[in-house]
N, C-alpha and C positions, 0 to 999 in steps of 0.2 A: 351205155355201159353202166352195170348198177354199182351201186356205192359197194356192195361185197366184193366186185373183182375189182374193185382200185384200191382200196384197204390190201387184198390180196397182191397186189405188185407192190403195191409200198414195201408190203413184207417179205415177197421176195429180193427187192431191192436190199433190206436191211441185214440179210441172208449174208455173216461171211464166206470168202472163197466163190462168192456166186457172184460175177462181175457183168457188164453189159452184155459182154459177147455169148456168155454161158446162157444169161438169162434170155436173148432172144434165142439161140439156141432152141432151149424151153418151149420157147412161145410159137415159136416155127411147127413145133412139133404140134404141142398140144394146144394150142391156139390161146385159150387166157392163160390168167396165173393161176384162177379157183382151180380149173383143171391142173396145174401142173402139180399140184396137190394132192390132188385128190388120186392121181395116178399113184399106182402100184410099184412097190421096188423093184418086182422083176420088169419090170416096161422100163421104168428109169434106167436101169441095169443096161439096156440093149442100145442105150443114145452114147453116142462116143464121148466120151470127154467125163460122163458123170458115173465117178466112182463111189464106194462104199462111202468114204466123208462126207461128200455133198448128198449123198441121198440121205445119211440121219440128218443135216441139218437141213433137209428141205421137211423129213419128217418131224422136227423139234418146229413147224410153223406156230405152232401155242405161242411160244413163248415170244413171239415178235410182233404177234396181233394187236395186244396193249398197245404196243409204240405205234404200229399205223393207225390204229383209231384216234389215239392221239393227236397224230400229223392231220389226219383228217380235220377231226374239230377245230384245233389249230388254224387251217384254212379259214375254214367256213367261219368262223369270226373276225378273223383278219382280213378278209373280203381277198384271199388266196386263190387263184385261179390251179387244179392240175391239170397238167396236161400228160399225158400221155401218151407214147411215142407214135402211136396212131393215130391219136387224135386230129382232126384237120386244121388245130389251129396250132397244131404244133410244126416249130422250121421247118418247112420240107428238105430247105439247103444244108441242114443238119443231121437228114439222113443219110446222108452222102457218106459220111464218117461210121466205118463200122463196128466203132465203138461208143457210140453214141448212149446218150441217159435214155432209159426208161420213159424217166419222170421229168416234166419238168416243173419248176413253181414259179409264178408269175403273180405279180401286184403292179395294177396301175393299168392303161388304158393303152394300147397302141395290138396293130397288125402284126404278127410274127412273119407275115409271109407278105410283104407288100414285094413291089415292082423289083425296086431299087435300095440294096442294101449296101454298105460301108463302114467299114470296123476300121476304126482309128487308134492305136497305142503306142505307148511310148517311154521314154525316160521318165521317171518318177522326181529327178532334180531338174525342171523344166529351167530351160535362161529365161531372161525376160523377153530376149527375138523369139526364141520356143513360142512365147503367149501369142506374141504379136502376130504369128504364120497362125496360131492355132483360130486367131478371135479372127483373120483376113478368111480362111480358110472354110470356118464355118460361115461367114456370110457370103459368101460368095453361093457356097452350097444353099445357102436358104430358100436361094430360087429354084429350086429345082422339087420333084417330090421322092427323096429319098429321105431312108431311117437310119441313125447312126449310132452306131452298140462300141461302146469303151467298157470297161473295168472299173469305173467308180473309183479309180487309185488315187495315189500323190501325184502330183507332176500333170502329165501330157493328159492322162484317165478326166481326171476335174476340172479341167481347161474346155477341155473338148462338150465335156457335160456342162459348164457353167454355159459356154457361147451357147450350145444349141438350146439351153431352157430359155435367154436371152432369145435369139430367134425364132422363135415358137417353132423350132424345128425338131421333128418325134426321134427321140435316142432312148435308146434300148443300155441300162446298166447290168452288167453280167456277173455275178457274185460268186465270192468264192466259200459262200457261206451259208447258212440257213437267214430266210429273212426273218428270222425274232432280232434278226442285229444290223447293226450296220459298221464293217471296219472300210478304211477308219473314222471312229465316232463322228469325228472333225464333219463330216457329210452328209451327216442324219438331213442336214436342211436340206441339202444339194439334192437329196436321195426322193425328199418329196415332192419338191418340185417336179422333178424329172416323170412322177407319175403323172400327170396332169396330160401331159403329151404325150406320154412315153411310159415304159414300165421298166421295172428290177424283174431281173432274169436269175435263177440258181435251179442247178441239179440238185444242190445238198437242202435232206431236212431241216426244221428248226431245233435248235439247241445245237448244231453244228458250228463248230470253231474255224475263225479263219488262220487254219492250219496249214505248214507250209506246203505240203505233198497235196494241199488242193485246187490249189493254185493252175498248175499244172493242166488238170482234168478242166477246170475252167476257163482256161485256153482251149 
């Protein structure tokens, strides 16, 4: 895939009213994003769902170019992996969901797609028994060869991330933000480690706030 049609999905991506489902839509139809562009209003006109609004704002693409070239470069110095929703290193068990991201953005070293996966979350006001299941928990699993993806939160989320950088066992942080940040701050250190083994996972670009309606999507 050339850097023109991933700049071009980002843009699509950044497209309002054009949500996952619209955009594979799109993609179904016209196979990239360059082409969904490049297509004519009367073709656009005849796909169900895409009316006179979305077709000016797939035609206003100028104006959102800037921002994915940005996103781009962005990556490519921050040693940012994207993936793309076809790409093979992107979850396959996350195509299941059909409203799945496009895009995703990855930093740090670990499998998207190994054997054995297990998402761990929880209360954000962990007890102190909470730790002691979370730290029994994760070592018990160290013997095995599974990848464990939390939220990077308060509570259960940084319990579960501190055991497993502790057991050199690959955990996968899933963000509800762009990675130029980290909420909350308090985790920056937690956040790097965890690469070492494991990677930080977000749909959202950088400069993205961890806002509360994103939350949601990042479940």
């Amino acid at each position: 895939m050339s850097n023109q049609e991933i700049q071009d999905l980002i843009s699509l991506g950044l497209i309002p009213g054009i949500g996952p489902r619209t955009s594979k839509l799109l993609l179904e139809h016209f196979n990239t994003a360059s082409d969904v562009f490049k297509a004519s209003e009367s073709t656009l006109s005849q796909l169900s769902g895409i009316g006179p609004k979305l077709i000016e704002a797939l035609k206003s693409k100028a104006s959102y170019d800037k921002r994915s070239l940005q996103e781009m470069q962005f990556c490519q110095k921050n040693n940012i992996e994207i993936l793309p929703y076809f790409d093979d290193a992107f979850p396959k068990r996350l195509l299941q969901c059909a409203d799945h991201p496009l895009i995703l953005y990855k930093k740090g070293n670990c499998d998207l797609n190994p054997p054995s996966i297990i998402n761990v979350i929880g209360t954000r006001r962990i007890s102190p028994y909470g730790k002691f299941i979370c730290q029994k928990f994760i070592e018990e699993l160290s013997a095995y060869n599974v990848t464990v993806v939390s939220g990077l939160a308060y509570g259960v989320d940084y319990c579960i991330h501190k055991n497993c950088v502790e057991q050199n066992l690959t955990n996968v942080g899933v963000l509800g933000h762009g990675l130029d940040r980290i909420y909350p701050y308090t985790h920056k250190s937690l956040s790097e480690k965890i690469q070492h083994n494991g990677c930080l996972l977000s749909e959202f670009i950088s400069e993205t706030n961890p806002d509360r309606e994103n939350f949601p999507k990042r479940n």
